[in-house]
DSSP file (Angstrom, degrees, kcal/mol; ACC not computed):
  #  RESIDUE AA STRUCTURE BP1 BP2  ACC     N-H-->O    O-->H-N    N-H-->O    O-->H-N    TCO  KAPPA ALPHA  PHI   PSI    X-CA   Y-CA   Z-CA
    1    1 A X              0   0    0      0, 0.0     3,-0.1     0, 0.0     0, 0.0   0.000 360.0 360.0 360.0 121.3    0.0    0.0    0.0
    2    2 A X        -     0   0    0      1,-0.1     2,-0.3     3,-0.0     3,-0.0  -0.078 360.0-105.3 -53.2 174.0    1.6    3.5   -1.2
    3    3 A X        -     0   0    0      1,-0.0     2,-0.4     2,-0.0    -1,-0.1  -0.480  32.0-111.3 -84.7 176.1    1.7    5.8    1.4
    4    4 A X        -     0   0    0     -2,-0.3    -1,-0.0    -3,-0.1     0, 0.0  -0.817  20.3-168.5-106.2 124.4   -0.7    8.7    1.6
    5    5 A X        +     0   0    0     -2,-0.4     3,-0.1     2,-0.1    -1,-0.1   0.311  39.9 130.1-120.1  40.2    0.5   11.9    1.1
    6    6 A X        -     0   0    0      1,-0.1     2,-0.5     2,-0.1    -2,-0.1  -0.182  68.9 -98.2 -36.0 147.7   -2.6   13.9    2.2
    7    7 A X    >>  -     0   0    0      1,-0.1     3,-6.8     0, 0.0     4,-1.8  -0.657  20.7-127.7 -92.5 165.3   -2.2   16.5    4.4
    8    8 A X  T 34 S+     0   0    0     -2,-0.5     4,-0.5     1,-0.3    -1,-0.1   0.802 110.8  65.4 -64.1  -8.8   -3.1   15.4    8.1
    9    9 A X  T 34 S+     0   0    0      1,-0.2    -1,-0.3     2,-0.1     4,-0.1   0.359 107.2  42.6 -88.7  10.7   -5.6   19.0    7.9
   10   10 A X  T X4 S+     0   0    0     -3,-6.8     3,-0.9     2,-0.1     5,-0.2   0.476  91.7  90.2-119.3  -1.2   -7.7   17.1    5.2
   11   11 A X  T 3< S+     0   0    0     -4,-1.8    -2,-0.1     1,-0.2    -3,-0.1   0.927  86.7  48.9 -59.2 -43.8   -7.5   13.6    7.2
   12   12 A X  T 3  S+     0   0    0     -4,-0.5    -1,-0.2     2,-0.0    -2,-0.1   0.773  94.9 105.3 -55.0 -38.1  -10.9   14.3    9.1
   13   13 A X  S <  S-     0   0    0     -3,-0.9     3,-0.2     1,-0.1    -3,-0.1   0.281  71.8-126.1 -44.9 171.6  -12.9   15.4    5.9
   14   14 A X  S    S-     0   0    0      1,-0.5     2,-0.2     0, 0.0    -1,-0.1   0.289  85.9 -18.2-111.4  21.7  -15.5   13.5    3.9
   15   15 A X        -     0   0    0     -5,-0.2    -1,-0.5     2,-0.0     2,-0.5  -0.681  59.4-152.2 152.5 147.3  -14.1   13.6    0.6
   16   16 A X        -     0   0    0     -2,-0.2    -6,-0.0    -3,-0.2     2,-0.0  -0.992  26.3-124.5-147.4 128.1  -11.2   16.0   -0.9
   17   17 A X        -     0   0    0     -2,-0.5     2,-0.3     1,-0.1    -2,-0.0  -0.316  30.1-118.3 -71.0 164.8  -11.4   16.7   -4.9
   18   18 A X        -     0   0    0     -2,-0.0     2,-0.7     2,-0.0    -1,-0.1  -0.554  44.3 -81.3 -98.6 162.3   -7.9   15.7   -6.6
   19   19 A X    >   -     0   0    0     -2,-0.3     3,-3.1     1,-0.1     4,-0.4  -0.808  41.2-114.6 -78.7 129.5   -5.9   18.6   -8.3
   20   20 A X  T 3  S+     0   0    0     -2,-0.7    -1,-0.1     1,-0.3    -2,-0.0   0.073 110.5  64.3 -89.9   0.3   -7.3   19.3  -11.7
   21   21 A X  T 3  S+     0   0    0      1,-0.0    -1,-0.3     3,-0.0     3,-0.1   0.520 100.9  50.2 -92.8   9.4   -3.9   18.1  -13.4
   22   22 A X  S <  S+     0   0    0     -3,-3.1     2,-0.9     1,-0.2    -2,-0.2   0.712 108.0  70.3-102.0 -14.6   -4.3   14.8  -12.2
   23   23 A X        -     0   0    0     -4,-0.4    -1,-0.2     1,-0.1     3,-0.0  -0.711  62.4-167.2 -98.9  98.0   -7.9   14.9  -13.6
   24   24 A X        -     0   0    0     -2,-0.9    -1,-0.1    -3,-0.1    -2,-0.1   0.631  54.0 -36.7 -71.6-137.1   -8.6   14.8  -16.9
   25   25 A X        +     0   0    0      1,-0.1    -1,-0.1     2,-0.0     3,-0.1  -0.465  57.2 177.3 -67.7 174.7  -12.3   15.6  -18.7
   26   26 A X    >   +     0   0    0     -3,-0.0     3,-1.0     0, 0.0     2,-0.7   0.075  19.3 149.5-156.2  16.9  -15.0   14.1  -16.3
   27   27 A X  T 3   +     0   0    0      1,-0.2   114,-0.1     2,-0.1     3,-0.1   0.272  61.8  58.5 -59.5  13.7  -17.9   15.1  -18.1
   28   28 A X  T >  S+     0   0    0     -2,-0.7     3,-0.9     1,-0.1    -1,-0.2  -0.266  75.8 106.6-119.8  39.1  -20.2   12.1  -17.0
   29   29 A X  T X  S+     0   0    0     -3,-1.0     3,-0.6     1,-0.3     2,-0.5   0.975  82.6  38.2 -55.3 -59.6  -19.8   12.8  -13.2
   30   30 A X  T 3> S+     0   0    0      1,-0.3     4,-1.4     2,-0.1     5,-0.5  -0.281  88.9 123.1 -97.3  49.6  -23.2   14.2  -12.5
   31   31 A X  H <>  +     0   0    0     -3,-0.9     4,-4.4    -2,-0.5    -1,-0.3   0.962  69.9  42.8 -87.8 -21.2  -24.6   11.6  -15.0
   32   32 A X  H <> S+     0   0    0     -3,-0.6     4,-0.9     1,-0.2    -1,-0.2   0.702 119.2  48.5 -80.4  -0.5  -27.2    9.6  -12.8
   33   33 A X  H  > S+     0   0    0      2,-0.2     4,-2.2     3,-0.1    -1,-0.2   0.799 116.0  38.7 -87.9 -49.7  -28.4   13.1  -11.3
   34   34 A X  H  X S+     0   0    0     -4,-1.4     4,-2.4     1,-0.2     5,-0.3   0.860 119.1  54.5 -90.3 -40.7  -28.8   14.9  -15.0
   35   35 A X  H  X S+     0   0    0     -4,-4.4     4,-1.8    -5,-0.5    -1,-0.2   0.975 116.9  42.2 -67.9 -25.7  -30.4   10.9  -16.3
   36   36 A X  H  X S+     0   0    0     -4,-0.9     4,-2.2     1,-0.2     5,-0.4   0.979 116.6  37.4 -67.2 -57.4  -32.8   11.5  -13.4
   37   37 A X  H  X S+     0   0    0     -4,-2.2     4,-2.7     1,-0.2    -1,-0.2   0.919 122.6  52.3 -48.1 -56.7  -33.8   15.0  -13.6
   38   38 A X  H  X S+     0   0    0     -4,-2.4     4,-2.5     2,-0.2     5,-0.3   0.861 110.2  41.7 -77.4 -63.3  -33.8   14.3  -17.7
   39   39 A X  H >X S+     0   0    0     -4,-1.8     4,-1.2    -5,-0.3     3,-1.2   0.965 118.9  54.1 -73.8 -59.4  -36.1   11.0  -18.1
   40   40 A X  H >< S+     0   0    0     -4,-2.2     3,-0.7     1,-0.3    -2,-0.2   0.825 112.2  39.2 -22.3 -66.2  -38.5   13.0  -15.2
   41   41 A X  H 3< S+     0   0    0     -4,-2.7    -1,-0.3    -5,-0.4    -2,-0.2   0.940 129.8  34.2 -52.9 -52.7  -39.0   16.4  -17.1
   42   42 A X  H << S-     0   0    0     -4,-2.5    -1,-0.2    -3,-1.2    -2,-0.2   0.405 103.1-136.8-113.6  -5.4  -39.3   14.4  -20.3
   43   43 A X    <<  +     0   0    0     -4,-1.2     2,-0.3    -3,-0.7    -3,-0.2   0.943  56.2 126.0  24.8  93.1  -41.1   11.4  -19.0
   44   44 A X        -     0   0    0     -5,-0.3     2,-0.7     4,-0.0    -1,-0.2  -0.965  58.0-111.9-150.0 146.2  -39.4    8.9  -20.5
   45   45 A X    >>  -     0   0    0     -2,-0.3     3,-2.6     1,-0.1     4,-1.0  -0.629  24.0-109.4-114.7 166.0  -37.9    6.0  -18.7
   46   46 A X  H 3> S+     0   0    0     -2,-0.7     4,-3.7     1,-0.3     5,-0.3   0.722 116.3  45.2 -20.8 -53.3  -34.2    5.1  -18.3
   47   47 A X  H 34 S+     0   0    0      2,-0.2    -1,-0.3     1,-0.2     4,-0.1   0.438 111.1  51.6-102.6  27.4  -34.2    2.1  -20.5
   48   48 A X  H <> S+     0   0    0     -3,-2.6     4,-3.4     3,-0.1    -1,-0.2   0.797 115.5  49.5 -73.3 -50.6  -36.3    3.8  -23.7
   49   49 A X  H  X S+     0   0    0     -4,-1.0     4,-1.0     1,-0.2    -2,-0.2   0.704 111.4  42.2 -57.1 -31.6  -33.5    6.6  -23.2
   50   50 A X  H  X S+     0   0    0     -4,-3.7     4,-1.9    -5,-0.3    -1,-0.2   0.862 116.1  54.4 -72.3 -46.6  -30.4    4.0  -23.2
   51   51 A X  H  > S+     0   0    0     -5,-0.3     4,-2.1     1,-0.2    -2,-0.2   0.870 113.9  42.9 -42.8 -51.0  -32.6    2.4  -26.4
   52   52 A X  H  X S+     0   0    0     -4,-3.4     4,-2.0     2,-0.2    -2,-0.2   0.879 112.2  48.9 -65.9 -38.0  -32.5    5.8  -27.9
   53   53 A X  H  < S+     0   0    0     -4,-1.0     4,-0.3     1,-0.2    -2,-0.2   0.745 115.9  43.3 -79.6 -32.1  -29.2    6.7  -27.3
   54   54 A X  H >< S+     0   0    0     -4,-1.9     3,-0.8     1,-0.1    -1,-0.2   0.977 114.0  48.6 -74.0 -37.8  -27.9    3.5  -28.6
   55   55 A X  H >< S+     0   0    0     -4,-2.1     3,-1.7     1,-0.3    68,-0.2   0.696  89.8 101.6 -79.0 -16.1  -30.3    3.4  -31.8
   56   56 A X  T 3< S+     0   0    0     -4,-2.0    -1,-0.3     1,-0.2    -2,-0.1   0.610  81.4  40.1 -18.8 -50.3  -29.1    7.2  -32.4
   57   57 A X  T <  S+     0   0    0     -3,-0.8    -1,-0.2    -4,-0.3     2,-0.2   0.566  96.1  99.5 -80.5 -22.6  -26.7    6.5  -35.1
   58   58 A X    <   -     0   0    0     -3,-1.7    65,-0.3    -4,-0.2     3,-0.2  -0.461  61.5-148.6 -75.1 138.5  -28.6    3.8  -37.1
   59   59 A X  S    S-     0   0    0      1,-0.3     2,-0.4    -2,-0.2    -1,-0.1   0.807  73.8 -42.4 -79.0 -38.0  -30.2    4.5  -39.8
   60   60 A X        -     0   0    0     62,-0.1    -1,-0.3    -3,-0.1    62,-0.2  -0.897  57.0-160.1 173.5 170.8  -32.7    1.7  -38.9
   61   61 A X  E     -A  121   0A   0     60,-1.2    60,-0.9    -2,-0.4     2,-0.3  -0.554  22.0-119.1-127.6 172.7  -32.8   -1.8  -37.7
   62   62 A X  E  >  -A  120   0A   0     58,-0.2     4,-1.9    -2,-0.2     5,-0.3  -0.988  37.7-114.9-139.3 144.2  -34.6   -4.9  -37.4
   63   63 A X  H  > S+     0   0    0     56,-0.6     4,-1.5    -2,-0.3     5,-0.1   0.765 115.8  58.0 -68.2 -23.0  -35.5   -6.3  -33.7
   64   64 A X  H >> S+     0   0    0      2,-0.2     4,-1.1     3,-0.1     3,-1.1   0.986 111.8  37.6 -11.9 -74.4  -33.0   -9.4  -34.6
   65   65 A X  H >> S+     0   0    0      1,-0.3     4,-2.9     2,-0.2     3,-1.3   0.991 119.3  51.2 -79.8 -49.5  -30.2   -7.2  -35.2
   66   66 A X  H 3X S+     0   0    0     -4,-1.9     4,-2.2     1,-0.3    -1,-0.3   0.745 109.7  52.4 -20.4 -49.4  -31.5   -5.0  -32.2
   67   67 A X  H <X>S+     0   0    0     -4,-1.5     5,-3.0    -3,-1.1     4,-0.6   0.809 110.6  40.0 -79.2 -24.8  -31.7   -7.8  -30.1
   68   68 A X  H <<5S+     0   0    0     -3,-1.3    -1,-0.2    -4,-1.1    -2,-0.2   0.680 115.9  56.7 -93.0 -17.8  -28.4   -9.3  -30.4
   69   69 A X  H  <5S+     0   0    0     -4,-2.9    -2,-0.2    -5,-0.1    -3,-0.2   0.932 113.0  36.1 -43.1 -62.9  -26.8   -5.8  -30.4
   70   70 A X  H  <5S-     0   0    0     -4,-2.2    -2,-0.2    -5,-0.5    -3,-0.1   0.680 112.4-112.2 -84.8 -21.8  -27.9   -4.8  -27.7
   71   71 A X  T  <5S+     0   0    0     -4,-0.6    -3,-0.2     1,-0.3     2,-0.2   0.828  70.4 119.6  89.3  30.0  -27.9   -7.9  -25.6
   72   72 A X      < -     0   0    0     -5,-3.0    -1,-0.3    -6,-0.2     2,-0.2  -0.537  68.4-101.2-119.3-151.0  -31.4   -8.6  -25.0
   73   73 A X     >  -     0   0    0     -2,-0.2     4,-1.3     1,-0.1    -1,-0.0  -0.653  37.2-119.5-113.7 168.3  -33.6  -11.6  -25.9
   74   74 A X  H >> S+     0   0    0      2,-0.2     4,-1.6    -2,-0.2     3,-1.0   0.970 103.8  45.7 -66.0 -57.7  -35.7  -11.0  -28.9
   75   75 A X  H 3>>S+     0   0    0      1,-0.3     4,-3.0     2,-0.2     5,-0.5   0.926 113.7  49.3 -43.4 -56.8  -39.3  -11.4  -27.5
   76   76 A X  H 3>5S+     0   0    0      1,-0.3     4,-1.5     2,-0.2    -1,-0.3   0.797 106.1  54.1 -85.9 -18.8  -38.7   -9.4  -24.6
   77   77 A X  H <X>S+     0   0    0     -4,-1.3     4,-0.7    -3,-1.0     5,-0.6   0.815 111.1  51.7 -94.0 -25.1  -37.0   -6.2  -26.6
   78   78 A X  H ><>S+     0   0    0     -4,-1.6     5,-1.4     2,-0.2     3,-0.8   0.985 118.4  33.1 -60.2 -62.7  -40.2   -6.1  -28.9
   79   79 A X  H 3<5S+     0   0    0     -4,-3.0    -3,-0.2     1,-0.3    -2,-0.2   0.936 127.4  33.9 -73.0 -50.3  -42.5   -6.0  -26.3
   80   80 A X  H 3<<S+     0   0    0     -4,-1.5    -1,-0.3    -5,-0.5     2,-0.2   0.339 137.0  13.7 -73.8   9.0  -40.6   -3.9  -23.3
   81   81 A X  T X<5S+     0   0    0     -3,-0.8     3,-1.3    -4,-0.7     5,-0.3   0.172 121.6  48.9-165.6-122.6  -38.7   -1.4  -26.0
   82   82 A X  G >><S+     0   0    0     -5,-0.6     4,-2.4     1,-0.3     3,-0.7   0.606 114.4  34.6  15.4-109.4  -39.8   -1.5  -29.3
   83   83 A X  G 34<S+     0   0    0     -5,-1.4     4,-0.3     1,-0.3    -1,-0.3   0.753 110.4  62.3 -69.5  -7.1  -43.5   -1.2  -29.2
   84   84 A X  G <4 S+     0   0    0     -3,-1.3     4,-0.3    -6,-0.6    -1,-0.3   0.475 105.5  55.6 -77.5  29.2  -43.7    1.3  -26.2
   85   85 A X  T <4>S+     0   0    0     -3,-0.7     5,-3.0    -4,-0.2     6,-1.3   0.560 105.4  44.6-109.9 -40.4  -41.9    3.2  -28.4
   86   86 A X  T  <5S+     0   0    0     -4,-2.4    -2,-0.1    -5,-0.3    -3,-0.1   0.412 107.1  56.2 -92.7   9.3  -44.2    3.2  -31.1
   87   87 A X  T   5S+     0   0    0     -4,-0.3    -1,-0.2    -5,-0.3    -3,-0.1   0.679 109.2  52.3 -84.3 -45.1  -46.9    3.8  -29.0
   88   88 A X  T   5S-     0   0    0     -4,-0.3    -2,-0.2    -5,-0.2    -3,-0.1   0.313 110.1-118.0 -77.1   8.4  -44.8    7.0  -28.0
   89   89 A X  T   5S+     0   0    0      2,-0.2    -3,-0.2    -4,-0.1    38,-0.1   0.836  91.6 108.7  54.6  30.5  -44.3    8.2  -31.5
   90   90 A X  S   <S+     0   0    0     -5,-3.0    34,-5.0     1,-0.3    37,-0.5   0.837  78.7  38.9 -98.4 -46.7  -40.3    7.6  -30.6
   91   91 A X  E     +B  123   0B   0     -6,-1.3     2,-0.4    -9,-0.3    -1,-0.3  -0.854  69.5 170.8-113.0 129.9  -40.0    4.6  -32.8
   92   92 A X  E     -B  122   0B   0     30,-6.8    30,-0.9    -2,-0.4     2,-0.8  -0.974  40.0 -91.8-145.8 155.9  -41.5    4.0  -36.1
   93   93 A X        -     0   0    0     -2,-0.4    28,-0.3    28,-0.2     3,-0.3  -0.225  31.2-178.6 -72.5  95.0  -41.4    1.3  -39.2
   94   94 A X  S    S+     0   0    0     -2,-0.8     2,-0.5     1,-0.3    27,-0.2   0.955  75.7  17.9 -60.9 -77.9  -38.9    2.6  -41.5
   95   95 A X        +     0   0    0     23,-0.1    25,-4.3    25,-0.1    -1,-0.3  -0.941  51.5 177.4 -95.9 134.4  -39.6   -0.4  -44.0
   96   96 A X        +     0   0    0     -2,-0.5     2,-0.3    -3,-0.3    23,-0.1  -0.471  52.7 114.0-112.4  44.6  -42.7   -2.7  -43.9
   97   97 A X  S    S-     0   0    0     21,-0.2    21,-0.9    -2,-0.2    -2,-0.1  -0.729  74.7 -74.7-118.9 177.5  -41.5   -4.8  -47.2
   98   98 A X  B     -C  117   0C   0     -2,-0.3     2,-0.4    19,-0.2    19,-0.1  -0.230  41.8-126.6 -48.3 123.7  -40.4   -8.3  -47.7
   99   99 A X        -     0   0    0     17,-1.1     2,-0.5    20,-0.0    -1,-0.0  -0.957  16.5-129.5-109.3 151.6  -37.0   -9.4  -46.5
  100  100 A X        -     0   0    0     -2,-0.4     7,-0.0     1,-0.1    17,-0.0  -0.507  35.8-124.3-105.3 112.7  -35.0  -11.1  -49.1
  101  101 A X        -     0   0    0     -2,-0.5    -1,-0.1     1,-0.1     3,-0.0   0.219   5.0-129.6 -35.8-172.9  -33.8  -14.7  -47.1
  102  102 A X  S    S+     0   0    0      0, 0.0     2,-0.3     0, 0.0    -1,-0.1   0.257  86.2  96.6-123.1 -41.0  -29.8  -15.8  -46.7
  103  103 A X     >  -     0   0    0      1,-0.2     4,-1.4     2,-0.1    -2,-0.1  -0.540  69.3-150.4 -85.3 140.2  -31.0  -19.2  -48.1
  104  104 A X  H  > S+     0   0    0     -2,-0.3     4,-1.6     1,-0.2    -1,-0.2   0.823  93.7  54.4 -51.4 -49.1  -30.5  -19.8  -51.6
  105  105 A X  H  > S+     0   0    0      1,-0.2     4,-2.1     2,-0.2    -1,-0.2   0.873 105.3  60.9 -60.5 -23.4  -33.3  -22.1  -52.5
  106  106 A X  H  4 S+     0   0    0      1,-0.2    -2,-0.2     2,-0.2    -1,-0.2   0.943  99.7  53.9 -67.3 -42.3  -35.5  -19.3  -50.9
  107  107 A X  H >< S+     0   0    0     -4,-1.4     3,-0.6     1,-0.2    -1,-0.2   0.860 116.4  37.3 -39.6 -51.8  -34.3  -16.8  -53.5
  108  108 A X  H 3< S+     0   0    0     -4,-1.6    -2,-0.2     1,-0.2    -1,-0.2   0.877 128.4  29.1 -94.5 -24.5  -35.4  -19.1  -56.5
  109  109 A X  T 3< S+     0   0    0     -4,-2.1     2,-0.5    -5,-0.1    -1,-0.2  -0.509  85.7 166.7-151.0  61.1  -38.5  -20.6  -55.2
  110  110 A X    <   -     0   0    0     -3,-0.6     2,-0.9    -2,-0.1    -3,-0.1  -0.382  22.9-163.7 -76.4 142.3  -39.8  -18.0  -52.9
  111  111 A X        -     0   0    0     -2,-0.5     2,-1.2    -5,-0.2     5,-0.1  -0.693  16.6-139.8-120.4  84.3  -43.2  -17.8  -51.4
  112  112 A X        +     0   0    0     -2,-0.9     2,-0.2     2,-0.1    -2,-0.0  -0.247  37.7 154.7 -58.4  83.6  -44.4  -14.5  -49.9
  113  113 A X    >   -     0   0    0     -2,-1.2     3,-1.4     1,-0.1     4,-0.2  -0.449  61.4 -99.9-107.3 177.5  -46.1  -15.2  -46.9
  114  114 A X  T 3  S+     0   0    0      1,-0.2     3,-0.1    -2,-0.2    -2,-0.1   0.569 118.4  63.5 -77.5  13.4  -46.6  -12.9  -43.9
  115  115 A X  T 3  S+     0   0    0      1,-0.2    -1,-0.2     3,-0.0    -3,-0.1   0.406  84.0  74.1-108.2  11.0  -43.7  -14.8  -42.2
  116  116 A X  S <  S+     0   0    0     -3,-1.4   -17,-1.1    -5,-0.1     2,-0.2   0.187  87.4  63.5 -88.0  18.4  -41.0  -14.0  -44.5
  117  117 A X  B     -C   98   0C   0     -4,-0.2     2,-0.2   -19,-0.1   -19,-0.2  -0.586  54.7-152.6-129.5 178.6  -40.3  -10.5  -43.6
  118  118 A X        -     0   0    0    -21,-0.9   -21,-0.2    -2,-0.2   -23,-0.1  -0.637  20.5-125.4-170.1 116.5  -39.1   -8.3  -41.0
  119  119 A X        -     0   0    0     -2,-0.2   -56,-0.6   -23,-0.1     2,-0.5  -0.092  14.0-143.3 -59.1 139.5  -39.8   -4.7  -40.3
  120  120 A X  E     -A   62   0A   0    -25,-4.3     2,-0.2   -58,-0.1   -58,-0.2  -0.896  14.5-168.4-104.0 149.7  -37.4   -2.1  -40.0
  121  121 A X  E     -A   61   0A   0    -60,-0.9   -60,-1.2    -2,-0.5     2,-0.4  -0.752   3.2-174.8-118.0 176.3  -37.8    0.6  -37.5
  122  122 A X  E     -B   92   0B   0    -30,-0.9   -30,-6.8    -2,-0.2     2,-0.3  -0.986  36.2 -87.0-153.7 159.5  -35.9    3.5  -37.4
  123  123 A X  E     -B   91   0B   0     -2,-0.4   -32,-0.3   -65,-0.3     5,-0.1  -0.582  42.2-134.7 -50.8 114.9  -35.8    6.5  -34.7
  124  124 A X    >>  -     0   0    0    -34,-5.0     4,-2.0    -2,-0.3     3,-0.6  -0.195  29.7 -94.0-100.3 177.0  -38.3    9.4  -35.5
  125  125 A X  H >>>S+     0   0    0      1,-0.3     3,-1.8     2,-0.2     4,-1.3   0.957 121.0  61.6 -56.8 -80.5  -37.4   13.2  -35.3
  126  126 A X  H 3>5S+     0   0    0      1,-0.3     4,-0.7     2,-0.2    -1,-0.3   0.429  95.8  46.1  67.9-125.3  -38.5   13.2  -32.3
  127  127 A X  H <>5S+     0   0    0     -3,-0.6     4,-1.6   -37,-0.5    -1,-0.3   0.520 111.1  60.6 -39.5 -43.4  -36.6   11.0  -30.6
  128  128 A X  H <X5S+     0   0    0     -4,-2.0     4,-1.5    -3,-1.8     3,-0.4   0.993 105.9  44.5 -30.0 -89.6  -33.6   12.7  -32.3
  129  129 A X  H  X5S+     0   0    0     -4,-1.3     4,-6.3     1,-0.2     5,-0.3   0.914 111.0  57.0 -34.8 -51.7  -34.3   15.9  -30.9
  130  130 A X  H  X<S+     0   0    0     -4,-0.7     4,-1.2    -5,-0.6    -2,-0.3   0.899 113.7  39.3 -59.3 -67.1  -35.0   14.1  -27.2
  131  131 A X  H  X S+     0   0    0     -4,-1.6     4,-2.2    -3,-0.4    -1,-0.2   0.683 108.6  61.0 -85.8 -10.8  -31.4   12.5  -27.1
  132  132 A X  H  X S+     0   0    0     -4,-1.5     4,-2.8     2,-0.2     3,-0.5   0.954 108.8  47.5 -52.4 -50.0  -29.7   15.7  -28.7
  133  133 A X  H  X S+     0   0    0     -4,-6.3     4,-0.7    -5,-0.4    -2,-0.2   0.824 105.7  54.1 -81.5   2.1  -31.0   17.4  -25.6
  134  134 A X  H  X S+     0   0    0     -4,-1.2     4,-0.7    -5,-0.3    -1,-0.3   0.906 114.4  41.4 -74.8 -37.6  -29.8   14.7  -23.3
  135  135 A X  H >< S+     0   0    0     -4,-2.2     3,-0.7    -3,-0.5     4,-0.3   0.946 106.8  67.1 -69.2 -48.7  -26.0   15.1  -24.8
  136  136 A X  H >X S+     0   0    0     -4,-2.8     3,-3.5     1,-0.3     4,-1.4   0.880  90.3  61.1 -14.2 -57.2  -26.8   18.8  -24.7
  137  137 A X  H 3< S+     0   0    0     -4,-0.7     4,-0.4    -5,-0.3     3,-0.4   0.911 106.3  45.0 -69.7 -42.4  -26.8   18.6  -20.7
  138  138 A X  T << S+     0   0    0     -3,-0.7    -1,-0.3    -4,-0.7    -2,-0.2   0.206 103.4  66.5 -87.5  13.5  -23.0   17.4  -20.5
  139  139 A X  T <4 S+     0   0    0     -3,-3.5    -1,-0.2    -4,-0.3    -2,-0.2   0.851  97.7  58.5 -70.7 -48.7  -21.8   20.4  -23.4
  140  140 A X     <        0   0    0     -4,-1.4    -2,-0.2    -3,-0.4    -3,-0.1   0.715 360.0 360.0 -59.0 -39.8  -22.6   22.8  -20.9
  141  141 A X              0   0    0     -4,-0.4    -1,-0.2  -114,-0.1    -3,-0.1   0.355 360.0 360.0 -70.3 360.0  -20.2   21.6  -17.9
């Protein structure tokens, strides 16, 4: 164990900040304070806003790739994610066509039933705007 070199007038305290060369940026200190206050005001709840923040950059998705992205199980990110998101006007079906299979024979002797497909959804404007202003709250600091 190094030694301490505190001085012995800060030993009684309940915390002491470091010197600001030893700290570089820190700009996600006050984050569970700024995610509380945020999702409140905006009522939204933590894990639409971590859903948004991840799906930010995509241009759109399908709840497959979503699920395995993100690390949940498929069923359960449709139902808890997804569609309250499309209830909320956050999330919305980018394409609602036919997806083209992996298997070859499917390609030549395809059959278009309502189980061949898979919607994509994509983020709506929205949504945008709502996680811009969450990033927003840590520019300011």
């Amino acid at each position: 164990m190094p030694k301490s070199r505190v001085k012995k007038k800060k030993l009684f305290r309940e915390a002491s900040a470091m010197q600001d060369r030893y700290v570089k940026d820190n700009y996600l200190k006050d984050l569970r304070s700024k995610r509380l206050m945020f999702c409140e005001s905006n009522k939204i709840s933590f894990s639409h806003l971590e859903f948004l923040l991840w799906a930010y950059d995509k241009e759109f998705w399908t709840i497959n790739f979503a699920s395995s992205e993100y690390g949940m199980n498929k069923n359960n990110m449709g139902d808890r994610i997804v569609y309250p998101l499309l209830k909320e006007d956050m999330v919305y079906k980018h394409f609602d066509k036919l997806t083209p299979s992996n298997d070859p024979d499917a390609h030549m002797f395809r059959e278009e039933t309502k189980y061949s497909y898979r919607v994509r959804y994509a983020i709506t404007q929205k949504a945008r705007l709502l996680v811009q202003r969450f990033y927003a709250l840590f520019k300011d600091d």
